[in-house]
Backbone as JSON Lines, residues from 0, in Angstrom:
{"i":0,"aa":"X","n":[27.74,18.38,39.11],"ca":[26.45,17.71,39.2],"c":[25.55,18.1,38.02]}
{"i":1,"aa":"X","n":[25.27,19.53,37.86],"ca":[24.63,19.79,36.71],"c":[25.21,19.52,35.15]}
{"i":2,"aa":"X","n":[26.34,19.17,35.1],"ca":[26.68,18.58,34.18],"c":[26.79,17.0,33.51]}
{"i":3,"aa":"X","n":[26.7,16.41,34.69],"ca":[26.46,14.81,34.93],"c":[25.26,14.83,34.37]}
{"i":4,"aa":"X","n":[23.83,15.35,35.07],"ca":[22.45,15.52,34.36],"c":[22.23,16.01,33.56]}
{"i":5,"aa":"X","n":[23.07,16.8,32.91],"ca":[22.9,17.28,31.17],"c":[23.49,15.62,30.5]}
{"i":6,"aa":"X","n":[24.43,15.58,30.86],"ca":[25.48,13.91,29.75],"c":[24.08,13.35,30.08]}
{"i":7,"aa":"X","n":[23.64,12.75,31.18],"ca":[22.81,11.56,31.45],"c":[21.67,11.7,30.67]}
{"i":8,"aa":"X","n":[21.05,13.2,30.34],"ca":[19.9,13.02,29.79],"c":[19.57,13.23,28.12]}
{"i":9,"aa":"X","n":[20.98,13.57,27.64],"ca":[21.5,13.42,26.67],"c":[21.15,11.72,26.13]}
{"i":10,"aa":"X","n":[22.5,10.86,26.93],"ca":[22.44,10.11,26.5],"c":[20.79,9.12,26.34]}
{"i":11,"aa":"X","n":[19.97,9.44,27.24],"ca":[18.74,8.84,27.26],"c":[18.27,9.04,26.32]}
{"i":12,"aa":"X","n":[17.94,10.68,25.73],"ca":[17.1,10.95,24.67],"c":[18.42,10.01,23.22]}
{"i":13,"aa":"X","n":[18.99,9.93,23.26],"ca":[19.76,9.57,22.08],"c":[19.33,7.96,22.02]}
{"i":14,"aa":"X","n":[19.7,7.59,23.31],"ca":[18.89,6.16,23.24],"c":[17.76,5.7,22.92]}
{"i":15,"aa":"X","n":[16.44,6.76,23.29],"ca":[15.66,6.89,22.31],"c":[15.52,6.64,21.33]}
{"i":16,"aa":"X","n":[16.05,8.04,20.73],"ca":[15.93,8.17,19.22],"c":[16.42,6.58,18.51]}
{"i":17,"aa":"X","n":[17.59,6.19,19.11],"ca":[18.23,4.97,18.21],"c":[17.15,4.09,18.6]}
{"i":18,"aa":"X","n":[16.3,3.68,19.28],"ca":[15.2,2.69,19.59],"c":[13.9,2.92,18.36]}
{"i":19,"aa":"X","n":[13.4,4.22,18.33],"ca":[12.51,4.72,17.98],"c":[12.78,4.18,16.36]}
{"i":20,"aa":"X","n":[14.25,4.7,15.99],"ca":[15.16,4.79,14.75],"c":[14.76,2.8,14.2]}
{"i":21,"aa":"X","n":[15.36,1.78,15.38],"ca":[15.16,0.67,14.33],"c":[13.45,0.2,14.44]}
{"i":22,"aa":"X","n":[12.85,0.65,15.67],"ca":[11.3,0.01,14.92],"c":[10.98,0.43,13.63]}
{"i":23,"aa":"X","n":[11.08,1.96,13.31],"ca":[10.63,2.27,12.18],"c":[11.56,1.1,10.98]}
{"i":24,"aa":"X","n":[12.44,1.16,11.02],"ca":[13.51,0.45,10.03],"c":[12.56,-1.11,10.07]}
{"i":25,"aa":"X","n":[12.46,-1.95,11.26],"ca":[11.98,-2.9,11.41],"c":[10.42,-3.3,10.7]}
{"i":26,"aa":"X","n":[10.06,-1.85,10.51],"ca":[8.19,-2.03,10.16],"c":[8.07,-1.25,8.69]}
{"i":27,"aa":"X","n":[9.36,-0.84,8.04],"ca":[9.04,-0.53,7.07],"c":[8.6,-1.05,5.72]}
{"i":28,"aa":"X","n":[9.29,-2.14,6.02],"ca":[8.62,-3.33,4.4],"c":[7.04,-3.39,4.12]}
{"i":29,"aa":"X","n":[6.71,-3.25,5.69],"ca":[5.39,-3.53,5.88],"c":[4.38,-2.49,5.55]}
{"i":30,"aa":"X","n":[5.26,-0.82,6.01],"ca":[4.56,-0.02,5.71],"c":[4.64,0.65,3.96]}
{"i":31,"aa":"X","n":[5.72,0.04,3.54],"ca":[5.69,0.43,1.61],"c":[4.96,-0.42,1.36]}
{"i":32,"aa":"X","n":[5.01,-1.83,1.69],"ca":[3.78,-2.45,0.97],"c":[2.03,-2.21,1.16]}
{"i":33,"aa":"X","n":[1.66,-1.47,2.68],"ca":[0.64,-0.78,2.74],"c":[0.44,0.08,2.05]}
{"i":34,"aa":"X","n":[1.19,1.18,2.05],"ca":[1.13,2.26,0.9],"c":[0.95,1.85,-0.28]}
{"i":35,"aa":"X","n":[1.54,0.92,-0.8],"ca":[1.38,0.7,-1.92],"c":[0.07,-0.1,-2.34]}
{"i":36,"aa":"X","n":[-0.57,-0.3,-1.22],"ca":[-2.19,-1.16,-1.79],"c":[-2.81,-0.34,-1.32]}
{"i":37,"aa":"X","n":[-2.63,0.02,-0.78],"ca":[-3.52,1.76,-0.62],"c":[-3.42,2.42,-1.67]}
{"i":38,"aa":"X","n":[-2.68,2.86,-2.57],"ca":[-2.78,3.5,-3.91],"c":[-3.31,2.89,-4.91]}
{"i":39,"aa":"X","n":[-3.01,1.86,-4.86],"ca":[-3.47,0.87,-5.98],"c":[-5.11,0.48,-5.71]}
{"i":40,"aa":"X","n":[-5.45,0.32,-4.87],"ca":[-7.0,0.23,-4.2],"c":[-7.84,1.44,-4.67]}
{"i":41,"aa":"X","n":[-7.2,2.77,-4.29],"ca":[-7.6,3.81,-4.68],"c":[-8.08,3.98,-5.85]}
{"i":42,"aa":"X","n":[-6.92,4.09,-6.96],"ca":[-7.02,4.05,-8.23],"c":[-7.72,3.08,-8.42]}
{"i":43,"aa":"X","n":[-8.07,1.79,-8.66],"ca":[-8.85,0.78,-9.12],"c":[-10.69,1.64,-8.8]}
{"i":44,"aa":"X","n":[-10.72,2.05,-7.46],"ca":[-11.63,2.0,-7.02],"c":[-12.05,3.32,-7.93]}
{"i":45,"aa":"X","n":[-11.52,4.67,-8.31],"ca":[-11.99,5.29,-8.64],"c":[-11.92,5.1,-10.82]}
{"i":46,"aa":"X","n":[-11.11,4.43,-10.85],"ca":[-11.54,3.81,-12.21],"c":[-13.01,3.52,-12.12]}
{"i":47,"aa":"X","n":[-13.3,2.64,-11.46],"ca":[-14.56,1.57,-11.17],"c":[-15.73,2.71,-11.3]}
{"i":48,"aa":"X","n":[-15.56,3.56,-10.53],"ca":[-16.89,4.68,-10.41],"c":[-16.73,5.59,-11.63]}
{"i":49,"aa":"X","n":[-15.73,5.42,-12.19],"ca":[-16.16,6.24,-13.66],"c":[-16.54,5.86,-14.72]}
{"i":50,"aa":"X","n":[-16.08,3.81,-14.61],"ca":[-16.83,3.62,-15.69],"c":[-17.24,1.93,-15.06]}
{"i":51,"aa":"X","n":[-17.56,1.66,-14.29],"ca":[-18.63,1.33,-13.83],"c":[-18.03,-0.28,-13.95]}
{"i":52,"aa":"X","n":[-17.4,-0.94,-14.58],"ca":[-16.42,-2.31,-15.08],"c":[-15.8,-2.16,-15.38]}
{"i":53,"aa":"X","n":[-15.18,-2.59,-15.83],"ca":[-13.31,-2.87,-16.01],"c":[-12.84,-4.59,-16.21]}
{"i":54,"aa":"X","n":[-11.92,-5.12,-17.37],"ca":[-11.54,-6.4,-17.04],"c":[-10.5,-6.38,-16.02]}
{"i":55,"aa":"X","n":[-10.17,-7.68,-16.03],"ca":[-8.58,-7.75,-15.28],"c":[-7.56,-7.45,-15.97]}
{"i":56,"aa":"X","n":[-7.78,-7.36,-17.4],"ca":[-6.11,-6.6,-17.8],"c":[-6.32,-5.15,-17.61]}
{"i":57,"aa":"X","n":[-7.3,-4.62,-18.24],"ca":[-7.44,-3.11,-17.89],"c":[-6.66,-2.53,-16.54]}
{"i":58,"aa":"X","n":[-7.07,-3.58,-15.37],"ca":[-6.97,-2.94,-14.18],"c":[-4.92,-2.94,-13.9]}
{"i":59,"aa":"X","n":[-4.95,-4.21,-14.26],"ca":[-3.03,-4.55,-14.47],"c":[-2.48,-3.74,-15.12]}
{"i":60,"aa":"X","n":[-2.99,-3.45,-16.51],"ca":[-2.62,-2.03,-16.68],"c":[-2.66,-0.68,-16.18]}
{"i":61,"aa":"X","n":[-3.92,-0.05,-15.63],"ca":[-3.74,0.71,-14.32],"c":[-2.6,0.84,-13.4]}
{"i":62,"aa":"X","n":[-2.32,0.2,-12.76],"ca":[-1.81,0.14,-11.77],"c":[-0.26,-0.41,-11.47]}
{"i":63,"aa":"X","n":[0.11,-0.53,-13.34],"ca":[1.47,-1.78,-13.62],"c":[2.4,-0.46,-13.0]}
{"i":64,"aa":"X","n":[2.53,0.73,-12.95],"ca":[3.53,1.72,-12.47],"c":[3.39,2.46,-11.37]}
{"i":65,"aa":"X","n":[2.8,1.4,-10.35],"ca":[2.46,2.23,-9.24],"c":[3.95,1.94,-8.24]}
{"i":66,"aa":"X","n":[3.77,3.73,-7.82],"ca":[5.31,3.35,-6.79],"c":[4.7,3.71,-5.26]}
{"i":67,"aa":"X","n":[5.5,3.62,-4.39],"ca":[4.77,3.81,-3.08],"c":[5.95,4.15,-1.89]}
{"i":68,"aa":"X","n":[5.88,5.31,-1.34],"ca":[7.02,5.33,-0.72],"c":[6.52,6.28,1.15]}
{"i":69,"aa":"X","n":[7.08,5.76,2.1],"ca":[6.94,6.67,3.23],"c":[7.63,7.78,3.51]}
{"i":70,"aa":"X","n":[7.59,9.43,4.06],"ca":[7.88,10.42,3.99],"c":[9.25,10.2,4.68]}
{"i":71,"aa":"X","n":[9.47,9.19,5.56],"ca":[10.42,9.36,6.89],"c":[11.88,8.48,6.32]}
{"i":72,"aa":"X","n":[11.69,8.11,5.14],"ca":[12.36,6.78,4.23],"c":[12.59,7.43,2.79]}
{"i":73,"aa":"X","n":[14.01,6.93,2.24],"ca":[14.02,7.29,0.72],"c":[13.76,5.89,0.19]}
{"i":74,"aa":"X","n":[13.65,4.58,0.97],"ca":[13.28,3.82,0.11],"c":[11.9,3.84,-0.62]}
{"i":75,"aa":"X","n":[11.52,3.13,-1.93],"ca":[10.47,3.13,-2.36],"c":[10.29,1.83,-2.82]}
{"i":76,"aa":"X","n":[8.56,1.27,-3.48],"ca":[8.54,-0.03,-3.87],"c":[7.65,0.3,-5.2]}
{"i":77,"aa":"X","n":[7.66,-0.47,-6.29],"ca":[6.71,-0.18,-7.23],"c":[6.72,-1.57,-7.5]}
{"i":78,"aa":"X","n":[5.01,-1.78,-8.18],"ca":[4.5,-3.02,-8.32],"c":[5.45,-3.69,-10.07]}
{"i":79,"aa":"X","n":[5.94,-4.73,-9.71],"ca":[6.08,-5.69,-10.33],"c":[5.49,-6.56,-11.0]}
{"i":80,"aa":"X","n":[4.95,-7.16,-10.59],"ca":[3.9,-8.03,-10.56],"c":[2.29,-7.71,-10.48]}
{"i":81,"aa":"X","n":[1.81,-6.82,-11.42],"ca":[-0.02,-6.46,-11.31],"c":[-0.86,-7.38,-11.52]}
{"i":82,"aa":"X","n":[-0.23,-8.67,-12.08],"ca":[-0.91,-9.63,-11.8],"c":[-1.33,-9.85,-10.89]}
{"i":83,"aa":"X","n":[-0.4,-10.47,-10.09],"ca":[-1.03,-11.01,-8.42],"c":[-1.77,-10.12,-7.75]}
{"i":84,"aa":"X","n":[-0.93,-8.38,-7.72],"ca":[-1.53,-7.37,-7.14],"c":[-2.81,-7.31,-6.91]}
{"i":85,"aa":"X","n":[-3.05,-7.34,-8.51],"ca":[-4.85,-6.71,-8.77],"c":[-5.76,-7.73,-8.09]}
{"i":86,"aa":"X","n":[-5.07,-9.45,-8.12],"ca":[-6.16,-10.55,-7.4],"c":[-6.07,-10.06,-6.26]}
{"i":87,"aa":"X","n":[-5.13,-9.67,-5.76],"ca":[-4.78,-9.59,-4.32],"c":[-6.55,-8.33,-3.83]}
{"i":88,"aa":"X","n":[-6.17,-7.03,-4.68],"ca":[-6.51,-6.09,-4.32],"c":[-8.56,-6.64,-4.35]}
{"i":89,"aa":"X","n":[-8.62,-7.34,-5.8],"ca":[-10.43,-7.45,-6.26],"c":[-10.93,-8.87,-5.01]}
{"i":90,"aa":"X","n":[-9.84,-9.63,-4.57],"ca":[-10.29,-10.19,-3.91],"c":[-10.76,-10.05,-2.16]}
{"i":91,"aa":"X","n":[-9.86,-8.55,-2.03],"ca":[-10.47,-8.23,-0.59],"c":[-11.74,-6.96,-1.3]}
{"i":92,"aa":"X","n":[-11.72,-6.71,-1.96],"ca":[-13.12,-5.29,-2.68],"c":[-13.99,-6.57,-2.6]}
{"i":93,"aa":"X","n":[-13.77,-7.61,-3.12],"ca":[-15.25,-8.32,-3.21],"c":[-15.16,-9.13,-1.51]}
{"i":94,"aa":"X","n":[-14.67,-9.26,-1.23],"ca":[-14.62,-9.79,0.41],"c":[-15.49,-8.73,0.88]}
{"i":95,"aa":"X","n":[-15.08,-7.18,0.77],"ca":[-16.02,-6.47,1.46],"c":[-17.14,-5.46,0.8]}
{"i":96,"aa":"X","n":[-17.31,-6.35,-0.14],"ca":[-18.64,-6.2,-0.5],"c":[-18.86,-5.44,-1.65]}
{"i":97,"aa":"X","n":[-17.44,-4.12,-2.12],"ca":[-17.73,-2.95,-2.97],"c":[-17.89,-3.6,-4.49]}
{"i":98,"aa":"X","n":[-17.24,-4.34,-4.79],"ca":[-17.15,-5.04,-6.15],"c":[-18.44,-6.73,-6.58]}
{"i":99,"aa":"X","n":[-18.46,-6.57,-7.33],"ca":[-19.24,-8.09,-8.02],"c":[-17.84,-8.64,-9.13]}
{"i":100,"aa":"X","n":[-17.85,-9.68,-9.33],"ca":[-16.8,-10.42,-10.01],"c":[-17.94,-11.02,-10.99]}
{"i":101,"aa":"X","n":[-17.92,-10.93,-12.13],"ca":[-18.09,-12.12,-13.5],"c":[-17.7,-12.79,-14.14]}
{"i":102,"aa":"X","n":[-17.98,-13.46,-15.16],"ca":[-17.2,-13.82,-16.25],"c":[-17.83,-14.18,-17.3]}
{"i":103,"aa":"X","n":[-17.68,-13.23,-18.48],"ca":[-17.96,-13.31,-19.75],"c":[-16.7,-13.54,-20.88]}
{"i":104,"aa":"X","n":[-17.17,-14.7,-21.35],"ca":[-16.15,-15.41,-22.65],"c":[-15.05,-15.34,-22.1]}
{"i":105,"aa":"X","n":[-14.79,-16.18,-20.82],"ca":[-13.71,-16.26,-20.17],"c":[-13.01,-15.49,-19.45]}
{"i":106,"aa":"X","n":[-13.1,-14.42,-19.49],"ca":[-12.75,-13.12,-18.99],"c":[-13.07,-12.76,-17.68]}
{"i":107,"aa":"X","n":[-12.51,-12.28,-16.81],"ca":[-12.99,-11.88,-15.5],"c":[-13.78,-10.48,-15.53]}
{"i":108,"aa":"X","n":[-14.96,-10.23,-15.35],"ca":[-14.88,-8.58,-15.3],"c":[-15.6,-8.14,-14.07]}
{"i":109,"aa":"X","n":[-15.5,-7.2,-13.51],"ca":[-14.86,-6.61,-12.26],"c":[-16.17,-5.46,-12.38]}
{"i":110,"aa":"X","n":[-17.48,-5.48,-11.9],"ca":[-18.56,-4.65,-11.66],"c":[-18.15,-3.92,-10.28]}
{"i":111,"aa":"X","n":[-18.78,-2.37,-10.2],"ca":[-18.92,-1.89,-8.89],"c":[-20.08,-1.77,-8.47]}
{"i":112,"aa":"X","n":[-20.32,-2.04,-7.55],"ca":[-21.48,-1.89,-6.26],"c":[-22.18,-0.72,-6.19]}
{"i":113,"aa":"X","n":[-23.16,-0.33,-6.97],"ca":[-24.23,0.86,-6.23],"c":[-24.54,0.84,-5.21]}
């Protein structure tokens, strides 16, 4: 008997783990690409407070080698594309308010918010 309830509770916790095992697998795309606009947000943002503007290439440059990876995972993702990124990133900063957007001689440039 006491050995039946050791196997049985064995196998439960193992069943577990393998449950626990594919959500993470299942939610990870989601969570490198968080990480990874979380870093990139970061950096932009603390560019911004040191020098106060920035164009849009400046910032593509910033951020063209950003990698991003979760502790529990050896996969990793690094930006490709800082193009899209950076719209991606100045268009939710100015959604919530931290950034002003311009444009001088065609150029986008990218003010921060006192």
């Amino acid at each position: 008997m006491k050995y039946l309830l050791y196997m049985l509770s064995i196998t439960i916790i193992t069943m577990i783990l393998i449950y626990i095992g594919y959500l993470k697998e299942a939610r990870l795309s989601s969570e490198l690409i968080n990480v990874l606009y979380i870093k990139a947000r970061k950096k932009i943002l603390n560019y911004l407070n040191k020098n106060k503007k920035a164009s849009i290439i400046e910032l593509q440059e910033l951020i063209k080698n950003i990698k991003g990876r979760v502790f529990w995972s050896k996969k990793q993702v690094k930006i490709n594309e800082p193009d899209k990124f950076v719209e991606l990133i100045i268009n939710d900063l100015h959604q919530k308010g931290l950034i002003d957007i311009d444009f001088k001689g065609g150029k986008k440039i990218i003010w921060i918010k006192e």
